[in-house]
C-alpha positions in Angstrom: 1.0 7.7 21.8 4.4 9.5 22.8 3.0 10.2 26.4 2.0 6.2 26.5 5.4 5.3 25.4 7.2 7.4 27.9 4.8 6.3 30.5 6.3 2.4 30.2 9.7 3.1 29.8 9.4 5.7 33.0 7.6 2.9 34.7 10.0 0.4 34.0 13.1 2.1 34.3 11.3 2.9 38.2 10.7 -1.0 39.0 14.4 -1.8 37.4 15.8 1.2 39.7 14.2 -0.6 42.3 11.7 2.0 43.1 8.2 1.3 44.2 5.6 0.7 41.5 3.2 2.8 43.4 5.5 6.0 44.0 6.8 5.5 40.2 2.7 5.8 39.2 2.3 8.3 41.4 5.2 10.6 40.9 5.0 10.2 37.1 1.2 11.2 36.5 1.8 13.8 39.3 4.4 14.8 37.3 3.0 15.2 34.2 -0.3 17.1 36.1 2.2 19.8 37.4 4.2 20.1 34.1 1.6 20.3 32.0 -0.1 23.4 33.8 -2.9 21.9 35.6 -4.0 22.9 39.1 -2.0 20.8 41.7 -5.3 20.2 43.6 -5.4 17.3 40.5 -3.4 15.2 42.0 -5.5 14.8 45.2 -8.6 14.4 43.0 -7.5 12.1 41.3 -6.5 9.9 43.8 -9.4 10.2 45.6 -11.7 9.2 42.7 -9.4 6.3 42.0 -10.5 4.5 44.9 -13.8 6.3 45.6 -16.4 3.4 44.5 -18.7 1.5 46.5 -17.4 -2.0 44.3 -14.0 -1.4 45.6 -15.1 -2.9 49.1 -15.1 -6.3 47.6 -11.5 -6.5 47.5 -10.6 -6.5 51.3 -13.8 -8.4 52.2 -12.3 -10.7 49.5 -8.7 -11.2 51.1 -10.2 -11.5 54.2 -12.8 -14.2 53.8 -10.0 -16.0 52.1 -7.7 -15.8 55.0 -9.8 -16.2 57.5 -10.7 -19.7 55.7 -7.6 -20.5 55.3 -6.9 -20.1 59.2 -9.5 -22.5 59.2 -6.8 -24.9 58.2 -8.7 -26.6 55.5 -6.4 -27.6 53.4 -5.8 -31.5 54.4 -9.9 -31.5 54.3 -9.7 -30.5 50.7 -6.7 -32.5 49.5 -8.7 -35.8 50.9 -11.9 -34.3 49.5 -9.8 -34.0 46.0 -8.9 -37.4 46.4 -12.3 -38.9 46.1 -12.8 -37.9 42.7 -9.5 -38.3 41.2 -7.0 -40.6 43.6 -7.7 -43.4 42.0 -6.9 -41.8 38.3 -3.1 -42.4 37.5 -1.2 -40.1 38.5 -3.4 -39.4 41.5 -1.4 -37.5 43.6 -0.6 -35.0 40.7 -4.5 -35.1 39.6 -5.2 -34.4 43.4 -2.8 -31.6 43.1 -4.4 -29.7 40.9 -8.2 -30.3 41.9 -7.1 -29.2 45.0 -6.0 -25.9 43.8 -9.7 -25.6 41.7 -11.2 -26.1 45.1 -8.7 -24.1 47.2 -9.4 -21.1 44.1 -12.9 -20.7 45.2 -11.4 -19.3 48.9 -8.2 -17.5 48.7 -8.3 -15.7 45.1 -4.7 -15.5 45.4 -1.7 -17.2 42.9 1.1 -16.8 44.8 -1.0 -16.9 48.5 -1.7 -20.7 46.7 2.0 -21.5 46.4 2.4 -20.8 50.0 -0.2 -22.5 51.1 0.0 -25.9 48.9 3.3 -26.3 48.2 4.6 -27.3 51.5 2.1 -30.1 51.5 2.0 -31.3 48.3 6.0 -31.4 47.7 6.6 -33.9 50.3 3.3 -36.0 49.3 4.6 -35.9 45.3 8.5 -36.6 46.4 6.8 -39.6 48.7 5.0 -40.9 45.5 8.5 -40.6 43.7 7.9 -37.3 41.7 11.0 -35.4 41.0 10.7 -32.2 43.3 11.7 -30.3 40.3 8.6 -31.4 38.1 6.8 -31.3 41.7 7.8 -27.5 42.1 6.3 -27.0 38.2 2.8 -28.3 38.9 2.5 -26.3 41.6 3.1 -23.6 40.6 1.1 -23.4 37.5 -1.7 -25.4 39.7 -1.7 -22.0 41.6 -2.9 -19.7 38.4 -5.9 -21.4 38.4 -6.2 -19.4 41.8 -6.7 -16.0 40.6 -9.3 -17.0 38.3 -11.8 -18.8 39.5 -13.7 -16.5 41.7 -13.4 -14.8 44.3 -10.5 -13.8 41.8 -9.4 -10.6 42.9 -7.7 -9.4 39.8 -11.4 -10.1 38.4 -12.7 -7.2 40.7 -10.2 -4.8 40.1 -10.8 -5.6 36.4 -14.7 -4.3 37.0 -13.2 -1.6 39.1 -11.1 0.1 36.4 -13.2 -0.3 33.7 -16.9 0.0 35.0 -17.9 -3.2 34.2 -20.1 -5.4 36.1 -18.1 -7.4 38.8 -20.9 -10.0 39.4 -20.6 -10.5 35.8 -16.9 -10.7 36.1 -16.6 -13.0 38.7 -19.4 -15.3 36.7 -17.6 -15.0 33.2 -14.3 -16.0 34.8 -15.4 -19.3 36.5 -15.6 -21.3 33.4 -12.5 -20.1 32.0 -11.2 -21.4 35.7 -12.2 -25.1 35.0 -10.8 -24.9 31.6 -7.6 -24.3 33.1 -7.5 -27.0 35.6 -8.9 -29.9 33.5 -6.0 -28.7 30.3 -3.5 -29.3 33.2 -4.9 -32.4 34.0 -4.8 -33.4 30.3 -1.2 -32.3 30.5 0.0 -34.8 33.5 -1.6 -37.5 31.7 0.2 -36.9 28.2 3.6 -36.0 30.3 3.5 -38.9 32.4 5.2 -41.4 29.8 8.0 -39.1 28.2 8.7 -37.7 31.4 8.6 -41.3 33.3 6.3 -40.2 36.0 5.1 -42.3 38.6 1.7 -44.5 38.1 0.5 -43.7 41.2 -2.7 -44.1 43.1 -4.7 -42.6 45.9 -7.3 -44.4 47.7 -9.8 -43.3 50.6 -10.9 -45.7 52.8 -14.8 -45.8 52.6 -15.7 -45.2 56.5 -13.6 -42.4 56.0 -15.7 -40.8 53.2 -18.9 -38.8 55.2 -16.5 -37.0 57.2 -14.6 -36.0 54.5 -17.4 -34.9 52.4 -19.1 -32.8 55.8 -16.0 -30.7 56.9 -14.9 -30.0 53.4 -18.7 -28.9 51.9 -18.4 -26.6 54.8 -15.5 -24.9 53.4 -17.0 -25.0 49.3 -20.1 -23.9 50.6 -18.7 -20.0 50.9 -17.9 -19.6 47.0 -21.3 -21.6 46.1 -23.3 -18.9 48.4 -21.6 -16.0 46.9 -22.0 -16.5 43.7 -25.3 -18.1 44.1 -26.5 -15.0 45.6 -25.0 -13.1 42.4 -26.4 -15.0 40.1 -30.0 -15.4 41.9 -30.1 -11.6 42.4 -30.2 -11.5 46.1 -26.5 -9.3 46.6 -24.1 -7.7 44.7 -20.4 -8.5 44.1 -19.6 -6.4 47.2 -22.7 -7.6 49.1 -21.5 -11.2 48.3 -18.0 -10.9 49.8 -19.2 -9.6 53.1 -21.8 -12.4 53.2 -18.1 -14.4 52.8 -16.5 -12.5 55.8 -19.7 -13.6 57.7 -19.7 -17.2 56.5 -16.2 -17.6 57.3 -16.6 -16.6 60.5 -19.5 -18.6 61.3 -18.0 -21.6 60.2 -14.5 -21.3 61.2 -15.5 -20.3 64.9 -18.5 -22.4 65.5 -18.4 -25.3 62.8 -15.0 -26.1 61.9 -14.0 -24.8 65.6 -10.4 -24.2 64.2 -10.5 -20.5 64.6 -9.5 -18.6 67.8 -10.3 -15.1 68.3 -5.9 -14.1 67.5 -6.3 -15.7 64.4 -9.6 -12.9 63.4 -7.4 -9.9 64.7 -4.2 -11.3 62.5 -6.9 -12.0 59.7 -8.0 -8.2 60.1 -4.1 -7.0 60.5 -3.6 -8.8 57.1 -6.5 -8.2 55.2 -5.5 -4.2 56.1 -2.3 -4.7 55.2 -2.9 -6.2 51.7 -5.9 -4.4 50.7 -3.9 -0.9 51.6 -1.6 -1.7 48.9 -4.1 -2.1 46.3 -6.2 0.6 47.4 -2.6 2.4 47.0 -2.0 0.7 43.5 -5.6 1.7 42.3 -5.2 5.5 43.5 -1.7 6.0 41.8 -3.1 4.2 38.4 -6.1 6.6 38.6 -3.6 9.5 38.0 -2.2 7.5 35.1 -5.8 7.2 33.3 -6.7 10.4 33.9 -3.8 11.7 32.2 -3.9 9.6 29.4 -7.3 10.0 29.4 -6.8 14.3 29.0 -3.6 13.7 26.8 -5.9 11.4 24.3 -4.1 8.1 24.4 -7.4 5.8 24.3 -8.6 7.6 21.4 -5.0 8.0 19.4 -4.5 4.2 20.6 -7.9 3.4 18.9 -7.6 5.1 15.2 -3.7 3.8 15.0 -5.1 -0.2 15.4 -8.2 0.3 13.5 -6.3 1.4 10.2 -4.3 -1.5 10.7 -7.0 -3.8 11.4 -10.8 -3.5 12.6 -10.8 -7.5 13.0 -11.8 -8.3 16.6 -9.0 -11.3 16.6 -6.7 -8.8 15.6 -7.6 -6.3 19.0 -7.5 -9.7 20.7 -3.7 -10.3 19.6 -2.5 -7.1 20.3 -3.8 -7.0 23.9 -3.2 -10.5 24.9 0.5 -10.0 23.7 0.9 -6.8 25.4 -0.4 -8.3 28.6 1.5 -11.6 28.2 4.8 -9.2 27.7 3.7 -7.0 30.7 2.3 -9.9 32.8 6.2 -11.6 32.6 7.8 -8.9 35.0 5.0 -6.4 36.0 2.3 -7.3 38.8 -1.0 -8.6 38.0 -2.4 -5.5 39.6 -0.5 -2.9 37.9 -0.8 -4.4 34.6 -4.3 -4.5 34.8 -4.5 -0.7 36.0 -2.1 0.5 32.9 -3.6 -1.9 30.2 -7.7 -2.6 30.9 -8.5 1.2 30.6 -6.9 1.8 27.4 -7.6 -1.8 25.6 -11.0 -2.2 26.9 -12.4 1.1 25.1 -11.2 -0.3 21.6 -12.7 -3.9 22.3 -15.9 -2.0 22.5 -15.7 -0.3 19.7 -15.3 -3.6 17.4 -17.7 -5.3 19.0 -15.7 -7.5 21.7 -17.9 -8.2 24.7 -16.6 -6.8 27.9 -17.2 -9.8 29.8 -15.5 -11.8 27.4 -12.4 -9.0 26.9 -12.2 -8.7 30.7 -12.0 -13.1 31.7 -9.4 -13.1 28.8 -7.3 -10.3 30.3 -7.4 -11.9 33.5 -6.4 -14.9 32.1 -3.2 -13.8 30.1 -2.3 -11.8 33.1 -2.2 -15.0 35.5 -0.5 -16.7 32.2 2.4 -14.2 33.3 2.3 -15.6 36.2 4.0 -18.4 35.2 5.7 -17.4 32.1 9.6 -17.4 32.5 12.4 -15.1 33.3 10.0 -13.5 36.1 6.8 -15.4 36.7 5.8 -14.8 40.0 4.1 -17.6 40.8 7.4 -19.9 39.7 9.7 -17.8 41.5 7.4 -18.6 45.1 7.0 -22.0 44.1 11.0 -22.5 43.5 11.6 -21.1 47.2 9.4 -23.6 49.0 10.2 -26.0 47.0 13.8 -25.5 47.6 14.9 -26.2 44.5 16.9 -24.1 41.2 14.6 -21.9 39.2 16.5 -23.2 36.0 16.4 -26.6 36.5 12.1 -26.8 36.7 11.8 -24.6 34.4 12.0 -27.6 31.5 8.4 -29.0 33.4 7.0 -25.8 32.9 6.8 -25.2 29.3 3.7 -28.2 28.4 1.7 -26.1 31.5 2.2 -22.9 29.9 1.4 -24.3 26.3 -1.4 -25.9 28.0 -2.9 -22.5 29.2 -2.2 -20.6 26.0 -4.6 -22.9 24.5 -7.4 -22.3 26.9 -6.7 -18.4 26.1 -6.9 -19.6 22.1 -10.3 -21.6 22.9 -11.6 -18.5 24.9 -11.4 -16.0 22.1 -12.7 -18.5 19.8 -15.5 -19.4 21.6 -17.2 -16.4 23.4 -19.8 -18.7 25.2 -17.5 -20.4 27.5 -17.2 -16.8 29.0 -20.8 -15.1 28.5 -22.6 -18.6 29.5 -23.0 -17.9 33.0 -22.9 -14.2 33.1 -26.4 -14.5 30.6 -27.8 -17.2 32.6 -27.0 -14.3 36.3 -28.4 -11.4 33.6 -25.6 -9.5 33.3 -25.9 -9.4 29.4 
């Protein structure tokens, strides 16, 4: 438990110093390896098996069907496509918002890669309906957490990686959890809109208008609804299905949507290389941090302290969803999932938790962070394009947050809204 302690403090006095989180990992477990009279040749090991796995090769195919889609330039198709089921709700603009991010979700994977992409479209469309840009900045960005959990969520996958657990089944136990989070938020705007005096505002479609609407933008839903119809059906896995993505993408975005050039496929490729290098980096330099804790005993000494304090599942629950919450606030998604799922997820075994269940929860609280102030990511991107002061949005933020933390509360309470669809695949 000592070694545990020192690794966080370490870790964060590194990010505070301003060090890279994945040279901090790496030169702390490396550390640790050389110190504590192990052979050297460890180190390499062990950052080779961190990212030796043949499920790891859903996480660039991931990024890069979602990018490639989103060089499709899809985005007004799916804001109009939003529009048809809730534009003529009050509020529609702000409803449209957020269904919009359900349906964007399915493509990108991404919270922050949401921000960018929706908030310098919907800002200007909420300020025209006379939303304050401040409370306009706020939906967004909580809008965008949604993002990273409806699949393809790419914290999902790395989730599955770390652990061992099915990813299929992690992608399938998340997507529930997903539309919880998006309908609370609706829920929200509506109970906001009279203390907050927002606008009673309505979006309408003109009906000619409606086929070609509904044509390009099943196009772009299609991709999520293959891939995880092929999970669930049994005809790929996780991996399998995300390279049937790539393919799809390109398909449509060179020969349906005809909005893709060739230069946009090499800077899709360029990107995708980019991004997934860092977590392939970020999943090595975490393996060296397992394995030492894993040598050192910190799973097992983590287990026996909890368990005389409680073997109540709830309890296990609290503890890791605080710890993640705490974590998610300043740490990325990605590197608090590497520290946290391998120690927590052991213990949720052993009373009983479902791993499926454990794993949709974590990923939830750790997108939570996401928005939770002093240093939610997703708040900080959605400040900058929206041009406006961190503090002053911050005030539209709390009934989103509260929001959320209720779907986490409903999630542990109700097990089913996470195993449904992972039972109904046969993952359980």
């Amino acid at each position: 438990m000592v070694i545990a302690g020192l690794i966080f403090i370490l870790l964060l006095a590194s990010i505070l110093g301003g060090v890279p989180v994945v040279i901090g990992l790496g030169l702390i477990g490396s550390f640790w390896i050389l110190i504590s009279g192990n052979n050297p040749l460890a180190i390499i090991s062990a950052y080779y098996e961190g990212i030796n796995s043949f499920v790891q090769l859903a996480v660039p195919f991931f990024i890069l069907a979602g990018d490639l889609m989103s060089k499709a330039r899809i985005t007004e198709k799916l804001i109009n496509f939003s529009k048809l089921f809730v534009g003529r709700i009050r509020g529609g603009m702000a409803h449209t918002t957020i269904l919009t991010s359900m349906f964007f979700a399915g493509l990108t994977g991404a919270g922050v890669s949401d921000v960018s992409a929706l908030g310098p479209i919907f800002v200007p469309a909420l300020e025209k309906e006379h939303y304050t840009r401040e409370w306009s900045s706020a939906l967004i960005a909580c809008s965008a957490i949604i993002g990273p959990t409806i699949p393809p969520s790419i914290i999902a996958v790395l989730y599955g990686s770390v652990t061992q657990t099915s990813i299929g089944g992690m992608l399938l136990a998340c997507f529930l959890p997903g539309v919880l989070l998006g309908l609370a938020f609706m829920v929200t705007v509506r109970l906001m809109r009279n203390r907050h005096h927002l606008p009673d505002d309505r979006e309408y479609i003109k009906r000619h208008e409606v086929p070609g609407i509904v044509r390009n933008s099943l196009i772009a839903l299609l991709m999520p609804v293959i891939m995880l119809g092929g999970i669930i059906c049994g005809l790929f896995t996780a991996t399998e299905a995300a390279a049937v993505g790539v393919f799809y993408a390109l398909f449509a975005g060179l020969f349906i949507l005809r909005a893709i050039k060739v230069r946009d496929v090499l800077d899709s490729l360029g990107a995708t290389a980019i991004t997934a290098a860092d977590m392939y980096l970020l999943m090595a330099s975490g393996a060296i941090i397992t394995w030492m804790m894993a040598r050192t005993g910190v799973p097992a000494q983590l287990t026996e302290l909890l368990m005389g304090i409680s073997s109540s599942p709830n309890f296990i629950f609290a503890v890791a969803v605080l710890l993640i919450l705490f974590l998610g606030m300043f740490m990325d998604n990605a590197v608090a999932m590497i520290l946290v799922a391998p120690i927590m997820t052991p213990i949720a075994r052993t009373v009983g938790i479902p791993e499926l269940q454990f794993g949709a929860v974590m990923v939830v609280a750790l997108n939570i962070g996401l928005i939770t102030p002093p240093f939610g990511m997703c708040l900080f991107a959605s400040a900058q394009v929206s041009k406006v002061k961190f503090e002053k949005m911050l005030p539209y933020v709390w009934p989103f947050l509260t929001a959320a933390l209720v779907v986490l509360v409903i999630m542990i309470l109700f097990p089913e809204i996470c195993l449904f669809l992972p039972r109904i695949g046969g993952f359980l």
